[in-house]
C-alpha positions, 0 to 999 in steps of 0.5 A: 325231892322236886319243889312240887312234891315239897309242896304236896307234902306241906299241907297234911289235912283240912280242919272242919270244925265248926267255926272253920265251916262258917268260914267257908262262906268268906271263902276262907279254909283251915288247914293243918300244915308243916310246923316249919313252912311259910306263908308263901309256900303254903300259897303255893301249895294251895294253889297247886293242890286246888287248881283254878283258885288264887290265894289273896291272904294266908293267916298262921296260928301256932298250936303249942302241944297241951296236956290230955288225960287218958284214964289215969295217964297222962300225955302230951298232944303234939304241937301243930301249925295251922294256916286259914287261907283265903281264895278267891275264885271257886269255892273249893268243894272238899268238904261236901257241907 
């Protein structure tokens, strides 16, 4: 596997919530990545991902797994990494908001 395609597969999908898409406005996106990638290789793929934009600053929060009830069952949601990555340049237009 080639670095690039390692860097295509470190971020999975954006996260729009409501609090991500205010961010926007700082030029600042969220985005749900790879439990084991860093911040610099997530600069990277960002970077990769949406030509023509610099990253200036990654920022990456843990998200432990909780527990959710589905009727009378339990079950455990699964753990995840996200990255709010903030660009300079050209806001990226993805989101369509």
């Amino acid at each position: 596997m080639s670095e690039t395609e390692k860097l295509y597969d470190i971020i999975k999908k954006s996260l729009i919530t409501e609090k991500s898409v205010t961010a926007t406005e700082n030029a600042q996106y969220t985005f749900e990545v790879k439990k084991d990638a860093t911040k610099i290789e997530i600069a990277k793929a960002v970077e990769l991902a949406f030509p023509g934009r610099k990253v200036k600053k990654v920022r990456t929060v843990y998200m432990p797994s909780h527990e959710k009830r589905m009727g009378y069952k339990f079950g455990r949601t699964d753990s995840s990494k996200k990255a709010i990555v903030t660009i300079e340049g050209e806001p990226i237009e993805f989101l369509n908001v």
